[in-house]
N, CA, C and O of each residue as an XYZ file, in Angstrom:
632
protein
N      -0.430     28.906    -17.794
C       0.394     29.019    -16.631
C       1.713     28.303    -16.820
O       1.864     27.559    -17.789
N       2.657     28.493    -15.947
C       3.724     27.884    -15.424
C       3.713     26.860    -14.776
O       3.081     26.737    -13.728
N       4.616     25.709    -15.455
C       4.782     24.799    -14.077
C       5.476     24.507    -13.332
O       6.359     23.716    -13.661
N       5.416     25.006    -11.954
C       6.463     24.940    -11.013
C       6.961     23.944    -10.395
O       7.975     23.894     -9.699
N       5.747     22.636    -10.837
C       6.476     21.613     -9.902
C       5.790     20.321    -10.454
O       4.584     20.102    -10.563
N       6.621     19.689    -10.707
C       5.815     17.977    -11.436
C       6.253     18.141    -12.625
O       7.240     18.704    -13.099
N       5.280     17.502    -13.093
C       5.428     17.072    -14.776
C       4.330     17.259    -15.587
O       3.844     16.134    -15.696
N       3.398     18.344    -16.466
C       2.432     18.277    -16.950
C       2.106     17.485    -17.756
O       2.682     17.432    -18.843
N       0.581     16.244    -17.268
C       0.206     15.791    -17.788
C       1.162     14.081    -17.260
O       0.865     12.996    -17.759
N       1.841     14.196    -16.609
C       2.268     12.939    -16.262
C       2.753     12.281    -14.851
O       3.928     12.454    -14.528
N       2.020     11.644    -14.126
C       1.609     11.671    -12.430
C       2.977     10.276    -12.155
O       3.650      9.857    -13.096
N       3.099      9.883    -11.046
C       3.900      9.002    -10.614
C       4.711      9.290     -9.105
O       4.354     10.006     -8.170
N       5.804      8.536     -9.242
C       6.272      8.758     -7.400
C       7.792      8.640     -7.565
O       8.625      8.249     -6.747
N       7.992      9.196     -9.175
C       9.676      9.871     -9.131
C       9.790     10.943     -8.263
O       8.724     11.374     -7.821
N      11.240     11.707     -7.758
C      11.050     12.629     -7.248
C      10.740     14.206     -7.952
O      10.487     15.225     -7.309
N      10.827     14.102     -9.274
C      10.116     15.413    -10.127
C       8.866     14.996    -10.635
O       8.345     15.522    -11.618
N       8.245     13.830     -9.831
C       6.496     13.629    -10.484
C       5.466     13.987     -8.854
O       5.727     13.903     -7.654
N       4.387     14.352     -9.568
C       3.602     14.325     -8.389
C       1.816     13.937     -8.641
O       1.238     14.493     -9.575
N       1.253     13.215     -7.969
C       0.437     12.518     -8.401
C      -0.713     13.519     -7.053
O      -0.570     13.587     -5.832
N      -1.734     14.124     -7.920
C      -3.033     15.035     -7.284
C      -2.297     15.424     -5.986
O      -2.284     14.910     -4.868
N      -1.595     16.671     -6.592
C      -1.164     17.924     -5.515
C      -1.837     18.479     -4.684
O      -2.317     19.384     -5.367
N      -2.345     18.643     -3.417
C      -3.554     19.158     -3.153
C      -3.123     20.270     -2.233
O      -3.350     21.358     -2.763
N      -2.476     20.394     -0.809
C      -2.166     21.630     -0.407
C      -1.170     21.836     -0.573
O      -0.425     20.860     -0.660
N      -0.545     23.290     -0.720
C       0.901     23.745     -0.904
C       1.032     25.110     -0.089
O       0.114     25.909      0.095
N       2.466     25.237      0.408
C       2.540     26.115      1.384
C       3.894     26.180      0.747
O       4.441     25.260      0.138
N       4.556     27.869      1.052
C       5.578     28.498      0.923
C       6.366     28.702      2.125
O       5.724     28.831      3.168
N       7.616     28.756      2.182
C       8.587     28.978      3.028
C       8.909     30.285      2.824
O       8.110     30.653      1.963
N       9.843     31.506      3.206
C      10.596     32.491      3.199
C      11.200     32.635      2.545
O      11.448     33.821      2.327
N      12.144     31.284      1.448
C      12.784     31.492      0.558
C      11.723     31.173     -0.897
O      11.999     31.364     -2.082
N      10.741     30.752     -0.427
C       9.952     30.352     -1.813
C      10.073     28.878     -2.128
O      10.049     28.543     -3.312
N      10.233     27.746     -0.953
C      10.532     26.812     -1.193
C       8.911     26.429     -1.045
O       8.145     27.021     -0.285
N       8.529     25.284     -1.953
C       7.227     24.932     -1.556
C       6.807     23.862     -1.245
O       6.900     23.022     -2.140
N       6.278     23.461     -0.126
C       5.921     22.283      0.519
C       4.410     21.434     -0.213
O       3.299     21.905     -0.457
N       4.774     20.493     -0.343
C       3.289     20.302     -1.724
C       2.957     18.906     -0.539
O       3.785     18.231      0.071
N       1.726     18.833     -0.522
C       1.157     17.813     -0.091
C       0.985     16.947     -1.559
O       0.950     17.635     -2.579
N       0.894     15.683     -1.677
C       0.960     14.951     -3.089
C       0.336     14.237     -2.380
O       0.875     13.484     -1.569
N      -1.007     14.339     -2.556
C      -2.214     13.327     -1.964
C      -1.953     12.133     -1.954
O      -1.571     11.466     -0.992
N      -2.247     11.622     -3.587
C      -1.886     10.606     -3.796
C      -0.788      9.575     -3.862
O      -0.689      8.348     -3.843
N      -0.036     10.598     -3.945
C       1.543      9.501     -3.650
C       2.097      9.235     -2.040
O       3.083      8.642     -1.602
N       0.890     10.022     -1.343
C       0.711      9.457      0.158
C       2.001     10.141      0.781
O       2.513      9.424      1.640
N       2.742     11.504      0.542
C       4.097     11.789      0.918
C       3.795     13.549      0.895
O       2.828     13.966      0.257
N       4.523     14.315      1.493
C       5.185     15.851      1.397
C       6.322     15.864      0.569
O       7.321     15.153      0.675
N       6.092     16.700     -0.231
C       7.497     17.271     -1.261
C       7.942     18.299     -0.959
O       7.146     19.235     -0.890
N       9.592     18.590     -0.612
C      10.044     20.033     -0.570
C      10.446     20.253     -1.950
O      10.804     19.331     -2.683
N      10.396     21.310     -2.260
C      10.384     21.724     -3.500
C      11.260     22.967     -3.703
O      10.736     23.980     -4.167
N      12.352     22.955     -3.435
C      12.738     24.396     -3.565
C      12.796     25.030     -5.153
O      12.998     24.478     -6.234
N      12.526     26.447     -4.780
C      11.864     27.433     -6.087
C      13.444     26.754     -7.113
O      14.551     26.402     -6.706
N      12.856     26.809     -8.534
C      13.952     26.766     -9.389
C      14.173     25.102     -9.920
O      14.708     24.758    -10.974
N      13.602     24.220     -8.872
C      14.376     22.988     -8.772
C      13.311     22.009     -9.684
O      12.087     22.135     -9.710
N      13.972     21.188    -10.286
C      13.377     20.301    -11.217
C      12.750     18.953    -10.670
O      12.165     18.050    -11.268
N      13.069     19.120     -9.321
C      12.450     17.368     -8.333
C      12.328     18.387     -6.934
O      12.682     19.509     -6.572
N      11.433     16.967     -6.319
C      11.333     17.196     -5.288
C      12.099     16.358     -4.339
O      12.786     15.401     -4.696
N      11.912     16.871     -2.750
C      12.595     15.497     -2.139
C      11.317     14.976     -0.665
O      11.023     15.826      0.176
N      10.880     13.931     -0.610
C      10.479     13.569     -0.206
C      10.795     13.669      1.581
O      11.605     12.996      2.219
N       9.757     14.857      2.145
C      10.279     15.396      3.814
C       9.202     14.467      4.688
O       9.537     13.969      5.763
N       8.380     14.355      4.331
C       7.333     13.305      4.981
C       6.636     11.942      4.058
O       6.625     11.824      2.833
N       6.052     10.950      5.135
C       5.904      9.937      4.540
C       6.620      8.858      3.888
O       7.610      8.552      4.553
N       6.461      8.028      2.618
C       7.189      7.307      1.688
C       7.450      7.910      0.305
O       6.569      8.204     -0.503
N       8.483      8.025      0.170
C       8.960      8.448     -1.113
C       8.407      7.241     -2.116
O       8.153      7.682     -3.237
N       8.232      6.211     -2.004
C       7.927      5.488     -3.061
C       6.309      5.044     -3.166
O       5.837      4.207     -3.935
N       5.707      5.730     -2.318
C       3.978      6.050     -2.682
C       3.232      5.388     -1.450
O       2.131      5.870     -1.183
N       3.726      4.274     -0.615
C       3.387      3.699     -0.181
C       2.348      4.169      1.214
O       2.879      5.016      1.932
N       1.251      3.806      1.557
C       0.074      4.398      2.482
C       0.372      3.543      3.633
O       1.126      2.624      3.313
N      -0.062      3.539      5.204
C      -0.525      3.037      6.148
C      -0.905      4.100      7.119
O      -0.938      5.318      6.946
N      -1.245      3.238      8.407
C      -1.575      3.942      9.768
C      -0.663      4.120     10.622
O      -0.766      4.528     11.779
N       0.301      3.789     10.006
C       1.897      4.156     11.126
C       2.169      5.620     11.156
O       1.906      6.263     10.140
N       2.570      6.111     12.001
C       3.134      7.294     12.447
C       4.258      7.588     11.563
O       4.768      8.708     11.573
N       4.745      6.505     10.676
C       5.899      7.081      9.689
C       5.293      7.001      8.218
O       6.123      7.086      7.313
N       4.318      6.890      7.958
C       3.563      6.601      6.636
C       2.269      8.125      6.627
O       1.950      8.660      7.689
N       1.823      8.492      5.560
C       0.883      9.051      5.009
C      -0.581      8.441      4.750
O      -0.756      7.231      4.599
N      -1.326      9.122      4.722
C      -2.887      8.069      4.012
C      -3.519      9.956      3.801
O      -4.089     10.799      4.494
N      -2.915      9.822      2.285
C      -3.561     11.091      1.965
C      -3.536     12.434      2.778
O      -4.218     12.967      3.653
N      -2.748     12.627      2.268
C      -2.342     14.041      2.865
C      -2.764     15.139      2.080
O      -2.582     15.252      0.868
N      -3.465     16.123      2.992
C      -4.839     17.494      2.125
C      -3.969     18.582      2.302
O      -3.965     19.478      1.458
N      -3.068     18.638      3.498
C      -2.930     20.293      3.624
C      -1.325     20.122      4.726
O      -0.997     19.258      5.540
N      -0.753     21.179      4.325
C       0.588     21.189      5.013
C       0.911     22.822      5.027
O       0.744     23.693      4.173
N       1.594     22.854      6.744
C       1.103     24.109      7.298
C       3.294     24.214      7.947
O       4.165     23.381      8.197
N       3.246     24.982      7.939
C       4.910     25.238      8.847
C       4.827     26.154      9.918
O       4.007     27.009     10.252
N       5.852     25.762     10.344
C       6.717     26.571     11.862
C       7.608     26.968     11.665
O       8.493     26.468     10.970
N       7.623     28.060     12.267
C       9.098     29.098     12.196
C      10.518     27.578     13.107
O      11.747     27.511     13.140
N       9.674     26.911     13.517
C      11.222     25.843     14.625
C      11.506     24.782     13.428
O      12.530     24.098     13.435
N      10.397     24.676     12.255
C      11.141     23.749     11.024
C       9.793     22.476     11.273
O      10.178     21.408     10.797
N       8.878     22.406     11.666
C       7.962     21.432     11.835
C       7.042     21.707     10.267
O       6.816     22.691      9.564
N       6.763     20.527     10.226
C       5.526     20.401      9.165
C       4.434     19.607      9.921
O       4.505     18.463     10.369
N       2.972     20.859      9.969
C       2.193     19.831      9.854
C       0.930     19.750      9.076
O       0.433     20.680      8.439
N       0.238     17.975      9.245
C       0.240     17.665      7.725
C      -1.131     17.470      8.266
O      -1.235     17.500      9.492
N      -2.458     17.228      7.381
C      -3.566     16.690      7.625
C      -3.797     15.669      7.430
O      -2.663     15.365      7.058
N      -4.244     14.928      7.361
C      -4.401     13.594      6.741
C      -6.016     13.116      6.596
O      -6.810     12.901      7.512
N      -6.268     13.009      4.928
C      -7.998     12.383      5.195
C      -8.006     10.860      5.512
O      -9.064     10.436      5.979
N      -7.103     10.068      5.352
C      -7.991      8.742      5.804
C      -7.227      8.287      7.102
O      -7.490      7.303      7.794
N      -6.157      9.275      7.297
C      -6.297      8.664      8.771
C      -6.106      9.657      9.549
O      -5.168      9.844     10.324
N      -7.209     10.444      9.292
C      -7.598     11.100     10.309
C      -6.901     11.853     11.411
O      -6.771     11.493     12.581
N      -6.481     12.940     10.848
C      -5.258     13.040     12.170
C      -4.332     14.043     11.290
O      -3.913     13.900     10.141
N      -4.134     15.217     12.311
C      -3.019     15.755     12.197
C      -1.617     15.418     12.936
O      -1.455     15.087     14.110
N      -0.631     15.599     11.897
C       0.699     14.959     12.325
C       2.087     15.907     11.988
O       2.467     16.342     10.901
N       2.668     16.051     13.295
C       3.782     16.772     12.956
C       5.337     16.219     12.508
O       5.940     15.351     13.139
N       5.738     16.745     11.570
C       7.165     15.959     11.002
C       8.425     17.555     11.618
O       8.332     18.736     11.285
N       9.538     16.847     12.631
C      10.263     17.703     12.525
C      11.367     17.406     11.981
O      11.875     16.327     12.284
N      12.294     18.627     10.662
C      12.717     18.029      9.621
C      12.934     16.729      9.262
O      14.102     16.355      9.370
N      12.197     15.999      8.895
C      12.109     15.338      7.875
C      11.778     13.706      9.238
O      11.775     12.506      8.966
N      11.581     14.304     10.438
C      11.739     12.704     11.539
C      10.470     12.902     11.898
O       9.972     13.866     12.479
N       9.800     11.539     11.362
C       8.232     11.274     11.850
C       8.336     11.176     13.436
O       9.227     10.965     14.260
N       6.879     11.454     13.442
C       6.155     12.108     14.897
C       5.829     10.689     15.466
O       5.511      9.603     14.984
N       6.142     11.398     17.204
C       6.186      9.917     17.602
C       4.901     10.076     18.756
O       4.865      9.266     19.682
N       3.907     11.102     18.661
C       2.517     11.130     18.545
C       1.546     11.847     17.823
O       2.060     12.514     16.926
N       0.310     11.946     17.899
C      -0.144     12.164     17.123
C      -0.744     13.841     17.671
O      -0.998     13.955     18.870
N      -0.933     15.024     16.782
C      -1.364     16.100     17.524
C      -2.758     15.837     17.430
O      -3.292     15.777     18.538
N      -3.447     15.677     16.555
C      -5.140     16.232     16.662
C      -5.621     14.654     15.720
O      -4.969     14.256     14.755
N      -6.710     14.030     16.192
C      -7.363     12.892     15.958
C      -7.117     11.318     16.740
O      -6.354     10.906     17.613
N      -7.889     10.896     16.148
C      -7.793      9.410     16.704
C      -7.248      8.512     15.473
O      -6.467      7.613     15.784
N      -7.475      8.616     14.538
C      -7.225      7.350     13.306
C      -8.708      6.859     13.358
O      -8.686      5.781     12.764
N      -9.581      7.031     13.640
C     -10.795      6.589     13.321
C     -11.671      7.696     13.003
O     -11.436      8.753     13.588
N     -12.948      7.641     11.924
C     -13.867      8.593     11.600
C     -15.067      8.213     12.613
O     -15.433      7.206     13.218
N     -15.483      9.552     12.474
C     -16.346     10.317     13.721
C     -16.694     11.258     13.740
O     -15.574     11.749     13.880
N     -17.428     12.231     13.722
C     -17.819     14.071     14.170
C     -16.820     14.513     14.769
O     -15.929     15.169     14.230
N     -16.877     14.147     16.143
C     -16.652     14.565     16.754
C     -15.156     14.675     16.553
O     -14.779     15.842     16.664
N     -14.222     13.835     16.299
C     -12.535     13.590     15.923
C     -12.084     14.673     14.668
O     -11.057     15.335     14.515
N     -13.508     14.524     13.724
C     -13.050     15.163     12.612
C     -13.284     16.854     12.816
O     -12.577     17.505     12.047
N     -14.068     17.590     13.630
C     -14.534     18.353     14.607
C     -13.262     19.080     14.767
O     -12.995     20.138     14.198
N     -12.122     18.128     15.979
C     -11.078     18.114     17.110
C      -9.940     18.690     15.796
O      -9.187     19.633     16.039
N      -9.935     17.896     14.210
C      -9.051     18.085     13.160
C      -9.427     19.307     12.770
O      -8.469     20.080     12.734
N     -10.303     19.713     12.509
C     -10.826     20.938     11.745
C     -10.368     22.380     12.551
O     -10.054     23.455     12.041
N     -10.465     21.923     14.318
C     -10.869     23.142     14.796
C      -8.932     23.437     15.064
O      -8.427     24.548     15.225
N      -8.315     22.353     15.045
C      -6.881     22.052     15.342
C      -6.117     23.490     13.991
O      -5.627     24.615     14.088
N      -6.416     22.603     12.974
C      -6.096     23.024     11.598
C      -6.543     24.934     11.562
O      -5.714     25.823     11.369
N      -7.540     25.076     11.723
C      -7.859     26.587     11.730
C      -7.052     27.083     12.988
O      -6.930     28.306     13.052
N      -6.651     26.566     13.698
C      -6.028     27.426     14.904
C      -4.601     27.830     14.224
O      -4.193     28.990     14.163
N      -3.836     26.573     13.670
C      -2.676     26.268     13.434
C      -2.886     27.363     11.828
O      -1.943     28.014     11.377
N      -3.762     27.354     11.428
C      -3.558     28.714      9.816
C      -4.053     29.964     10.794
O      -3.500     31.007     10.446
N      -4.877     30.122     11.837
C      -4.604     31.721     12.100
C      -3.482     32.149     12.847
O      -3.257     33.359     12.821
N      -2.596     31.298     13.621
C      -1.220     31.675     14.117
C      -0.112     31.479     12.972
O       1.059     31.839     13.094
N      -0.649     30.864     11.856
C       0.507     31.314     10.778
C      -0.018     32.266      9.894
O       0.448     32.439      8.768
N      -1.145     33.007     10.438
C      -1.161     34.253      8.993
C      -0.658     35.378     10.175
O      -0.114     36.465      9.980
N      -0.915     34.932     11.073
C      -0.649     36.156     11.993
C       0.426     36.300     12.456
O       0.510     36.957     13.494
N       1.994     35.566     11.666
C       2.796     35.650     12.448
C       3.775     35.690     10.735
O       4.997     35.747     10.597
N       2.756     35.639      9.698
C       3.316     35.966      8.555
C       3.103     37.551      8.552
O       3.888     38.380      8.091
N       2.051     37.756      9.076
C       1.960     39.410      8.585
C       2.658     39.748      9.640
O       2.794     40.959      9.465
N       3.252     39.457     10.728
C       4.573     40.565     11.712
C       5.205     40.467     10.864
O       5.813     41.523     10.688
N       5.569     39.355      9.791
C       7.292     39.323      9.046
C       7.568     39.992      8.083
O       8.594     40.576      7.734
N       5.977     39.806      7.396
C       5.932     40.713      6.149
C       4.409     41.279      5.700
O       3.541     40.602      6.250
N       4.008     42.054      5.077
C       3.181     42.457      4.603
C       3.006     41.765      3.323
O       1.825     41.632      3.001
N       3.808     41.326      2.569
C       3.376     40.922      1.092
C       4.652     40.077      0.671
O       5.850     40.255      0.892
N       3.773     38.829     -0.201
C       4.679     38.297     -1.123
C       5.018     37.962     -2.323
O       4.058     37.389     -2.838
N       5.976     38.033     -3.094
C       6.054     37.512     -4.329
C       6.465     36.161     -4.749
O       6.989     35.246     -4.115
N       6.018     36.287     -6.232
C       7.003     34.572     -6.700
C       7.304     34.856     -7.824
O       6.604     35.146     -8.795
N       9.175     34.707     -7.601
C       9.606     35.627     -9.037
C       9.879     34.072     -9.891
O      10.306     33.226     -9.105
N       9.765     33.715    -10.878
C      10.484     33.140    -11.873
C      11.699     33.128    -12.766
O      12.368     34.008    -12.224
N      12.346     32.739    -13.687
C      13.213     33.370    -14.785
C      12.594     34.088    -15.938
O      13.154     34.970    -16.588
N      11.160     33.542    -16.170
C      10.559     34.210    -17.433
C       9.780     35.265    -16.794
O       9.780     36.416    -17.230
N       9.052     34.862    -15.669
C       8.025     36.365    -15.363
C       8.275     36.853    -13.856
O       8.692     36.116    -12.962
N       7.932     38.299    -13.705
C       7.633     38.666    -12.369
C       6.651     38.787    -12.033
O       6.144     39.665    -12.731
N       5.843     38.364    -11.199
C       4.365     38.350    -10.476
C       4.071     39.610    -10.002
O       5.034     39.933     -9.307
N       3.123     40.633    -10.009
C       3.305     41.411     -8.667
C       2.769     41.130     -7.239
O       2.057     40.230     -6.795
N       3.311     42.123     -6.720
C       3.127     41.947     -4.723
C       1.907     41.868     -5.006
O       1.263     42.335     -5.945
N       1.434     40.833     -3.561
C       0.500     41.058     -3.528
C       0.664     41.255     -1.848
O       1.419     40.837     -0.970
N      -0.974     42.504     -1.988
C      -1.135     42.640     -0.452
C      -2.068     41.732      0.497
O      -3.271     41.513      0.349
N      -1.142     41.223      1.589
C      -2.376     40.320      2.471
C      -2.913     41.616      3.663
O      -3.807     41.266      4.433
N      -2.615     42.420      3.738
C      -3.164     43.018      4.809
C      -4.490     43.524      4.403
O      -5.199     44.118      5.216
């Protein structure tokens, strides 16, 4: 494969490193939003680009329970108004960033583990991916990801 984003084989909390990538989501232009678990932050990534820039969390790796910090971030979801939102496993809680200005509450959890909280995250998160597949397929039927060396083909989501 190709690597579109990081550094193969070498992790850290420069802005072209990324330390256990775990969800990634596309924009309209092909920009890609990478959750970087471990470096406790969101990367925008636009297609082509050799770094990222740090849209949520600490750019320099750093974790807490503040509303402006990360603690492992699994999955990052967008809005057509420019919001990111992010999951978070250890603190529990989905959190919305609008461009790039931490949330000054919290959408779905408590910051504490529980069933029932993690339940409230789960059922939050599936609501928030079926109003974005369903509002990807009004826009488009299919997408690509072109490179300089290869073209992918369409693929169909319908």
């Amino acid at each position: 494969g190709i690597t579109v984003a990081g550094v193969t084989g070498s992790s850290g909390t420069n802005p072209n490193q990324l330390n256990r990538p775990f969800g990634v989501t596309l924009d309209s232009s092909n920009t890609m939003y990478i959750a970087d678990r471990e470096n406790h932050r969101v990367q925008k990534w636009p297609a082509g680009s050799t770094a990222g820039t740090t849209i949520a969390g600490q750019s320099n790796g750093v974790t807490c329970s503040a509303l402006n910090c990360l603690n492992h971030p699994s999955n990052v979801a967008l809005h057509p108004n420019g919001n990111v939102y992010i999951t978070e496993v250890y603190n529990y809680r989905v959190v919305h960033w609008n461009n790039g200005i931490p949330p000054s509450v919290v959408d779905a959890g408590t910051g504490k583990a529980f069933l029932l909280t993690m339940l409230q995250v789960f059922a939050y998160i599936l609501m928030r991916i079926c109003l974005q597949v369903l509002r990807a397929q009004d826009l488009t039927n299919s997408m690509s990801l072109m490179t300089s060396s290869t073209i992918s083909s369409q693929t169909n989501y319908t």
